[in-house]
N, C-alpha and C positions, 0 to 999 in steps of 0.2 A: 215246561213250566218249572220255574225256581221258587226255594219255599223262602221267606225270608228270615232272615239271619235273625236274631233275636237273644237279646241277654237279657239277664233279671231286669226289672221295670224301676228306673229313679225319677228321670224328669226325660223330655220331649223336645228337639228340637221345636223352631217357629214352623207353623204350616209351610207347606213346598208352594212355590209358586209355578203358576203351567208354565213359565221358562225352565223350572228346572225337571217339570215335569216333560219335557220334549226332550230337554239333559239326557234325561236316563232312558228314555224309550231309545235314543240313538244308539244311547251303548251295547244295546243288543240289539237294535234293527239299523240294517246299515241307511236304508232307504224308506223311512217310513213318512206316511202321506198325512204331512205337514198343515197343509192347509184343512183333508177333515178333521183332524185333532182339533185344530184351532177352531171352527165353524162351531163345533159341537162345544168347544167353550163360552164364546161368544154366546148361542142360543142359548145354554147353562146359564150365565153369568145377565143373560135381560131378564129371562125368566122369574129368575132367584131374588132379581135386584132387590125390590123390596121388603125381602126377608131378613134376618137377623138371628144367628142361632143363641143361644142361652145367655154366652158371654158378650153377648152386643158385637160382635164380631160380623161382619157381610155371610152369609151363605155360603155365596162359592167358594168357599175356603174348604167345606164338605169336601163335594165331591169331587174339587180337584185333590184333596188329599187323600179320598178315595183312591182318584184312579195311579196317582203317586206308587198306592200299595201295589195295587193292581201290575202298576209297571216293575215291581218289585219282583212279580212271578211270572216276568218276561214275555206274556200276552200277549195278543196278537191287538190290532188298529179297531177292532170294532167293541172289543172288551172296555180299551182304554176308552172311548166314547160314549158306550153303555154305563162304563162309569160316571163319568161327568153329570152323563144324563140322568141316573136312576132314580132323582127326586121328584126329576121335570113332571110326570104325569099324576105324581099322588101329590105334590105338592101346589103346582101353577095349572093353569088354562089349558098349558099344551095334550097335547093324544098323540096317544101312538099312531093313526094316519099324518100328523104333524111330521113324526119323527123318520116314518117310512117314506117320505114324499123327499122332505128334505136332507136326510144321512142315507136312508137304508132298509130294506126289510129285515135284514138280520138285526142291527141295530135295533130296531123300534121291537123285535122279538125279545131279542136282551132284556132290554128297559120292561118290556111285558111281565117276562117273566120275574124280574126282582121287584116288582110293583105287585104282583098279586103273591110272592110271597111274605112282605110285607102286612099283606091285610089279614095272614093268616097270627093269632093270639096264642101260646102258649098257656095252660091254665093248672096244670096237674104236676105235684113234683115228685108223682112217682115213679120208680126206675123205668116200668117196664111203658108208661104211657110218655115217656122223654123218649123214648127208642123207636117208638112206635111213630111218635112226631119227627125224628131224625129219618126214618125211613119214607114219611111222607114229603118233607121237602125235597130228598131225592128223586123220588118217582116224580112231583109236579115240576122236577126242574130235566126237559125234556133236554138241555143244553147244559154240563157240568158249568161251564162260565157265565152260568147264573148264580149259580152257588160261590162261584170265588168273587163275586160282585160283591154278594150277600156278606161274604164273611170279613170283604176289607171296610164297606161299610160298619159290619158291625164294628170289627178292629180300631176304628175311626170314633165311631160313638163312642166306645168306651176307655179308649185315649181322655175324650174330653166329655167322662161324667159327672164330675166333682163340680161342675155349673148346675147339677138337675139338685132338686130337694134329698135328704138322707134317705127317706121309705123310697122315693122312685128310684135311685141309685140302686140301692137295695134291691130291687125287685128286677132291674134290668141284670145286673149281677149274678142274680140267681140263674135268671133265663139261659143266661150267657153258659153258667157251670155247665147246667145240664143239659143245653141243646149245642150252642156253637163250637164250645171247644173241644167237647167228644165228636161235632162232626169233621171241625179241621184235622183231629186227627186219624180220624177213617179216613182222609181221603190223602192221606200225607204229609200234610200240612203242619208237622210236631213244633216248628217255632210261632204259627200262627195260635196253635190251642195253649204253647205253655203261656205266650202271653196274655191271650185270653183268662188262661185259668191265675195269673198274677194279676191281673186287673179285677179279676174278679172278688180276689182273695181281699182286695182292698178294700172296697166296698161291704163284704159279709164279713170280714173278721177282722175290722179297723184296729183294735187294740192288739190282735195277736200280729195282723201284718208288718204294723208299725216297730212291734217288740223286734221282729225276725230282721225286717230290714236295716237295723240298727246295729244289729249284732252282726250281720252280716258287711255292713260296713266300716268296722272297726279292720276285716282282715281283708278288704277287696283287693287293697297291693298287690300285701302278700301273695292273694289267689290269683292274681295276675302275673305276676313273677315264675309261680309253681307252673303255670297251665305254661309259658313258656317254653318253660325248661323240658315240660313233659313232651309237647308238639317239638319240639329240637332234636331229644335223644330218640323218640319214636320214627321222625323221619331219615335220621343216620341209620335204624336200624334196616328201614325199609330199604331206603337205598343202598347199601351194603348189601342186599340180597338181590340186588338187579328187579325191583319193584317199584312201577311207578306210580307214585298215591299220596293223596294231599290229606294232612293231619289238619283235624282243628280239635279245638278244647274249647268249654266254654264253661263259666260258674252256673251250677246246677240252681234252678228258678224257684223263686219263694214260695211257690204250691209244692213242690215238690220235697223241697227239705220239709214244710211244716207237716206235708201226713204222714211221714217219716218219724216226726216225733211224736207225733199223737198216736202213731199205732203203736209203735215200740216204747213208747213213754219216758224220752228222755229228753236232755235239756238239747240246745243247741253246741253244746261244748261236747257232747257225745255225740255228735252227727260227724264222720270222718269222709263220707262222701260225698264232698261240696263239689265237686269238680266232673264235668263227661269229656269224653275224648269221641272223635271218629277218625277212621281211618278209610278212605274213601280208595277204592280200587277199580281202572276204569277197566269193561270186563274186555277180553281179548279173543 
């Protein structure tokens, strides 16, 4: 599984379409089973027809951008399908014996599993009863690729929440803080929860989001230039010691600088640690 790459949140490319959602499954499966991808969008895409999400947009635009992510974390053929699917039984006519008959029992297990954790409500914002809810969708998700369903979905809702009213924004927002991107990152998932936790940040803290992101794009160049320079002279260093290991860098995400400031209490012009590095070493 690959986590996906993620920088601070501006704007979104257009929805991916399942041509390029087949794109990138190839890129990491040499041979992958072209026609049930396509089958399972097809059933997705009649199912859905009638639907429309917020922005009057068709449906399957979800869950193929769902499973887009999905293919983002290099999955296997049933995951990407469980994506497609994951609406089909809470949303349309179809059932899981539909989906076992026609794809798969793993398949229609999948879709099970992200449909009944779906129906489970969040209602309590305190510490210990969010953890306590985090530790329950684990246990009922007898299949961890139920959970990465769960969370590219959510990833996906909250790409495009700025179509829901401000209080439901808000309130999915919050959910998001304290259940999904404390769970992507238990499960290592660190670019899936920071931009969970920058999308959320948008929604509960509009006026400070906005301040930070502004300020932050005055020097984004610059911070691009710098992260450069730094991934250049770190990888001479490495290889200069007969070490083979790939650098990245990347500007530190808008949740991040901002509890930064609000613990320490200072402006954005006294935050010096805009920037992370890694150094990836593959083990021997």
């Amino acid at each position: 599984m690959q986590p996906i790459t993620s920088t601070p949140i501006t704007s979104y490319p257009a929805e991916p379409t399942v041509l390029e959602l087949l794109d990138k499954i190839r890129a990491y499966h040499p041979h992958p089973d072209v026609n049930l991808i396509q089958r399972a969008f097809v059933f997705a895409e009649q199912a859905h027809r009638p639907q429309r999400r917020k922005n009057g947009d068709p449906y399957i635009g979800h869950p193929v951008a769902v499973a887009h992510l999905v293919a983002s974390m290099k999955l296997d053929e049933a995951t990407i399908c469980a994506a497609l699917l994951h609406d089909t039984v809470e949303d349309t006519s179809a059932t899981i014996d539909d989906l076992n008959t026609l794809f798969s029992p793993e398949i229609g297990a999948l879709v099970d599993g992200v449909t009944k954790l779906n129906k489970i409500r969040f209602r309590s914002k305190e510490e210990k009863q969010a953890e306590n809810f985090r530790k329950m969708l684990i246990a009922m998700s007898q299949d961890i690729r139920v959970i990465l369903v769960k969370l590219a979905d959510r990833v996906h809702n909250m790409r495009t929440l700025k179509h829901l009213p401000a209080e439901k924004a808000a309130g999915i927002a919050q959910e998001t803080m304290d259940i999904f991107a404390p769970l992507a990152n238990r499960l290592g998932l660190g670019a899936i929860k920071s931009e969970l936790e920058d999308l959320s940040f948008r929604y509960l803290y509009p006026d400070e989001f906005k301040a930070l992101r502004d300020e932050v794009s005055l020097r984004l160049e610059e911070r691009k230039g710098y992260i450069q320079r730094v991934i250049r002279d770190i990888s001479e260093i490495v290889q200069a010691a007969g070490i083979e290991a790939e650098v990245t860098g990347r500007p530190k995400h808008f949740w991040s600088i901002h509890k930064k400031m609000v613990r320490q209490q200072i402006p954005f012009s006294k935050v010096y640690d805009h920037m992370a590095f890694r150094v990836h070493v593959e083990k021997t």
